[in-house]
Residue, then its C-alpha position, 0 to 999 in steps of 0.5 A: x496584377x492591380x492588387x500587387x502593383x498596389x502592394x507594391x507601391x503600399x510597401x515602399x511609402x510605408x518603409x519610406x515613412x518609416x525611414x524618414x520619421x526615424x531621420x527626423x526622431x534622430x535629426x537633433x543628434x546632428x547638432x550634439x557635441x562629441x561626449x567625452x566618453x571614448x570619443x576622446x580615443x576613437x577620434x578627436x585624440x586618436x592620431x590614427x586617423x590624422x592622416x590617410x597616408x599609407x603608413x596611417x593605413x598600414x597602423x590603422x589595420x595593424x593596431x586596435x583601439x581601446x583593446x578592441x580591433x576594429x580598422x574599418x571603424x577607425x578608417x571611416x573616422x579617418x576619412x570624415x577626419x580628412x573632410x571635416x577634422x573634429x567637426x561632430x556634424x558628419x560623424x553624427x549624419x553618417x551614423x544616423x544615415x547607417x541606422x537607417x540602412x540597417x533599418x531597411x536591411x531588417x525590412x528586406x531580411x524580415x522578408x527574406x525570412x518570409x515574413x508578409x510585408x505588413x510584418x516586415x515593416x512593423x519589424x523595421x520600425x520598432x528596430x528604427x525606434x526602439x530606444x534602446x538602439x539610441x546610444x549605438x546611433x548618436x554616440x559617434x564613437x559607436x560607429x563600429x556598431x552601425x557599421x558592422x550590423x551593415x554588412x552583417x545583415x548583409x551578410x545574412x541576406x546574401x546567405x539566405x540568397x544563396x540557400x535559394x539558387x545554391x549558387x556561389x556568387x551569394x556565397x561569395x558576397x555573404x562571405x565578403x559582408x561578413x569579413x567587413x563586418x567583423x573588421x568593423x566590430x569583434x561581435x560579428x564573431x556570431x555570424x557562423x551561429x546565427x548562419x546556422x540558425x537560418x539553416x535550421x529556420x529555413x530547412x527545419x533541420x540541420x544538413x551536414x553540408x550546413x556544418x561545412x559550409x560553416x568552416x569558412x566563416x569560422x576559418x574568416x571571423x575568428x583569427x580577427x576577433x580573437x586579436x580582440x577577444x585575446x586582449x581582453x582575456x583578463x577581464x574575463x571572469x572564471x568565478x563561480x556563485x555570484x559571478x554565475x549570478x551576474x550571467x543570469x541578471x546580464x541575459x535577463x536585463x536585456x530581455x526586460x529592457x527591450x519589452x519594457x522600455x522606461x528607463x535607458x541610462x549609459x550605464x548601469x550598475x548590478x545590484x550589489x552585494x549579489x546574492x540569490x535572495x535579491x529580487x533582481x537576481x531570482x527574478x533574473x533566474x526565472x526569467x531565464x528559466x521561463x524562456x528556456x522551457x518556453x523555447x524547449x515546449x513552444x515549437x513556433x519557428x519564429x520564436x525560436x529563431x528569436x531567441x536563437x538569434x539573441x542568444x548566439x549574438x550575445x552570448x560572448x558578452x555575458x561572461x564579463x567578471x564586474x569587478x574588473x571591467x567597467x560595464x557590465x551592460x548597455x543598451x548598445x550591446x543589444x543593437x543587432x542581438x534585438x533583432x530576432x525579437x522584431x521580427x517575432x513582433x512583426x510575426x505576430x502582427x501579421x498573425x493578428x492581421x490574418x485573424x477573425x478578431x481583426x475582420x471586426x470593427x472592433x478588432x480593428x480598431x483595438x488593433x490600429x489603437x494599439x498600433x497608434x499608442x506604440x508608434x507615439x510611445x517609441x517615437x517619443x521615447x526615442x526622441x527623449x532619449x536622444x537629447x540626454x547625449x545633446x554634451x558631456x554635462x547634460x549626459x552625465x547629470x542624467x546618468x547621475x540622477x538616475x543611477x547615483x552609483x555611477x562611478x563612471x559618470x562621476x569620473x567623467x564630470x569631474x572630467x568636465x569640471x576640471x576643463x573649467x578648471x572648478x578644480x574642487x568640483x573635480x576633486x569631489x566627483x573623483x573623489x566619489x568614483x574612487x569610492x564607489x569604484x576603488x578598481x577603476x584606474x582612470x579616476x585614480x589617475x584623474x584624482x591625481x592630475x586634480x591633486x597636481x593642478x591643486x598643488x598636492x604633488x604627493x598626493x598625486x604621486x599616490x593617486x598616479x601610483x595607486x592607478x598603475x597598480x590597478x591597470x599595468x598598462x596604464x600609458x596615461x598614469x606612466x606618462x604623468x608620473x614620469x613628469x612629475x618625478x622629471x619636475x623633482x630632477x629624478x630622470x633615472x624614474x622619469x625615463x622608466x615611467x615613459x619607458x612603461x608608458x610606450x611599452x604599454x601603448x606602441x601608438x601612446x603620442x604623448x609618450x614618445x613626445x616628453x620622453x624624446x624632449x627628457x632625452x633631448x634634455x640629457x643630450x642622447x640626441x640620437x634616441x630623442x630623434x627616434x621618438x620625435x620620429x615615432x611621434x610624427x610618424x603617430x600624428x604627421x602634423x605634430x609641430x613640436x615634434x618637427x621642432x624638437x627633432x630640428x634642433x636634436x639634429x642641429x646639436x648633431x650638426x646634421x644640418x639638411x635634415x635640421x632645415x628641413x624640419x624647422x622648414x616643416x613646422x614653419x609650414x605648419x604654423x607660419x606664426x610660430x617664433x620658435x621655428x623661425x629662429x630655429x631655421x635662422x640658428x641652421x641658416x647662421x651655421x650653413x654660413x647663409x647670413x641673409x636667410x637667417x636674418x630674414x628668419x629672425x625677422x620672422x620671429x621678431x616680427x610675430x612678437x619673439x624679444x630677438x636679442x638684438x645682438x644676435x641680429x646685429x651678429x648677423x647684419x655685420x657677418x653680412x657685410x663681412x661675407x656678402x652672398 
């Protein structure tokens, strides 16, 4: 009993160090910056999560994301929104802080599975320290990959439970894990795969009540996965030859990134031209051919449940066509399909620990030295690489330092360039992106707004074009034209292009804001009211928006609302001129002379030029027409 109680405590303050050197390896990511790399869309830009007001709630589980539905990721943002606004401090914390559950939940499933607890705890620390998780934990917007490996493997535990005392509590729970997982990430479309891995690792065979049991994960997971999966249909690729080539070098690359951990980079460029004869492409080819004959000829259970749980959990990103979708691989796409692999690892060491080699001196010595070199390796490594995400700049310098045909790392330091206005170190990264990715419509459309900044208005109108051509649904490129062309007095192609640009994107804030201020120009008050509408309904705190409908219905003589509205934004920003003599113009008109002098004041006061005469107008109509 002393021994157990021993084991026991060993155990805790081994995964206790665990967990707290992986907080301290990660801890410097709670000083990072938001990278501008989607973080833009998922969150500081994302008028989602504005607001926890019923209709935000309503939008963020009716609409998705960059094509991707996750509503349980957007409303976490939404809450650490609501707490902190656009302060990275907490997104980071908190994924940091989700890491680590999903690190202990390895441990727990590793002993669920069956393994000893010194094998256990060496799976959950090469899954804690593995570099290759690092950009699913320090990239905020990668939230959804944290937080559906949670309920996931929560999931996979209460199954496991349940295959023990067949009770349908644990059936229950793991099906309710399993439909937050799938809200917080698409590729939780696994789960009724690596389910049926279990049973056959836990029974050695397959049950037809296996298969049954099944239906309702499947009937669970796959209507909310095929909203993503049906989205993006037309980036999947139907070829054949290369394509096929590509398949092979995807399932392999993630092989060799994990047992060979040098070099992580947030994006990573196939070998190209693709063809059979290149050693990355034929090695690719082998090392998928030796796995399979591996799996097919070496019966061990833990083996085969590796690479059972590898393949199940990323099988549904390796169809992707590259010349048409931006990343063909990254690390994060190996967060969870990892985990089978840390297992095997923690398998074999507890094999190794078991053995004769290890009862020597020596063997121990070999073993604790190995153990010790692996441990500093990891750690450092997963330090390294989580200072790369420390800004914008410093991430893609080194992405272009280490992959120099990175069209997306150019794109996004010429983003960078173009916030500080080096408007010609803008134009030369886009320029290259374009080169090296002639398909990539975002640095079209950035190539176009630089060629605007710069003056080149046809230029930019080329670019904006060119980007609307390769991506019809392009709201940012619709919006931008249509300001260039509503700037040339052309408000028929204007109007069409924010028709486009709304059309694309029911939820694109920007669209309804400058097509609602074009038609408030040609005076169609009432459609303009429904975009401003629309746009405060997107972020519910949009000052323009209160301000423009304000005057929309005061040019309909609709009066109330029109108070209310320059009420709002003045609520909003109390040193805003422009709402003050908005509600003084309502007031003057509802015959109130003395709050619409007041209001005036207000402007002049903040540093409006009044004209002086209206505000005589108003001191004489007050004497005239005392209140």
């Amino acid at each position: 009993m002393m021994m157990s109680f021993l084991k026991f405590h060993s155990t805790k303050l081994t995964i206790g160090l665990i967990l707290v050197l992986t907080f301290l390896i990660y801890a410097p990511a709670l000083r990072h910056e938001f990278i501008n790399l989607d973080d833009g869309k998922h969150i500081t830009e994302n008028p989602q999560i504005r607001s926890l007001s019923p209709e935000s709630l309503k939008r963020i589980f009716t609409s998705t994301v960059q094509r991707t539905y996750i509503p349980l990721t957007i409303f976490s943002f939404a809450l650490e929104y609501h707490l902190v606004g656009n302060n990275p401090f907490l997104y980071h914390l908190n994924n940091i802080l989700l890491h680590l559950i999903v690190v202990f939940l390895i441990f727990r499933l590793g002993m669920a599975l069956g393994l000893k607890s010194i094998g256990a705890c060496f799976a959950a620390f090469v899954f804690a320290l593995h570099p290759m998780h690092v950009e699913s934990v320090v990239w905020a917007t990668e939230r959804k990959d944290v937080l559906y490996s949670v309920f996931y493997l929560a999931s996979v535990l209460g199954y496991l439970q349940f295959l023990k005392s067949r009770h349908w509590e644990d059936y229950s729970i793991s099906l309710g894990m399993g439909l937050l997982s799938i809200l917080a990430k698409p590729m939780a479309l696994s789960l009724p795969l690596i389910l049926l891995a279990c049973d056959w690792f836990y029974n050695g065979s397959f049950k037809k009540e296996d298969w049954f049991n099944k239906i309702p994960y499947g009937l669970l997971v796959f209507p909310f996965a095929w909203i993503t999966y049906s989205i993006n249909t037309g980036i999947v690729g139907q070829n054949s030859g290369p394509g096929s080539l590509l398949r092979f070098w995807a399932g392999a690359f993630y092989l060799k990134k994990f047992f060979w951990p040098i070099l992580f980079v947030p994006h990573y460029i196939p070998a190209l031209p693709m063809s059979i004869f290149r050693f990355e492409y034929w090695s690719s080819i082998v090392v998928i051919g030796a796995s399979l004959l591996a799996f097919w000829k070496y019966a061990n259970r833990w083996f085969r449940l590796a690479f059972l749980w590898y393949f199940f959990s990323i099988f549904f990103l390796l169809n992707l066509d590259y010349s048409r979708v931006m990343q063909m691989v990254a690390d994060r796409y190996m967060y969870l399909p990892s985990a089978g692999f840390c297992f095997l690892g923690g398998y074999a060491l507890q094999k190794v620990w078991k053995s004769k080699f290890f009862s020597t001196a020596l063997g121990k010595t070999v073993v604790a030295t190995c153990l010790l070199i692996l441990a500093v390796f990891l750690s450092v490594k997963t330090f390294y690489q989580v200072g790369i995400w420390k800004n914008s700049f410093v991430f893609w310098n080194y992405t272009i330092e280490h992959t120099p045909t990175s069209f997306l790392a150019f794109n996004n330091r010429g983003r960078i360039y173009e916030a500080r206005q080096q408007f010609d170190l803008a134009l030369a990264d886009y320029k290259q992106a374009v080169q090296l990715n002639p398909h990539y419509a975002k640095a079209h459309k950035n190539l176009a707004m630089t060629y605007e900044r710069l003056g080149d208005a046809d230029n930019a109108f080329a670019s904006y074009s060119k980007a609307i051509e390769l991506n019809g649904k392009y709201s940012g490129a619709y919006n931008n034209r249509a300001l260039l062309a509503e700037r040339k007095g052309d408000y028929a192609a204007a109007l069409k292009d924010y028709d486009s640009a709304v059309a694309a994107n029911s939820n694109y804030l920007l669209g309804y804001s400058n097509r609602g201020a074009l038609l408030m120009k040609l005076g169609k008050m009432e459609q303009a009211v429904h975009d401003f509408t629309t746009a405060i309904e997107l972020k519910p705190h949009h000052l323009d928006a209160y301000k423009n409908r304000a005057i929309c219905y005061l040019q309909m003589n609709i009066l109330p609302q029109a108070l209310q509205d320059c009420r709002q934004a003045i609520s909003l920003k109390k040193s805003d001129p422009i709402a003050h003599l908005i509600c003084s113009d309502v007031y003057q008109r509802m015959g109130k002379y003395h709050q619409a002098l007041e209001q005036a004041q207000h402007a002049q006061q903040v540093g409006y030029p009044v004209d002086e005469r209206y505000l005589q107008q108003l001191k004489a109509k007050i004497v005239e027409k005392p209140q």
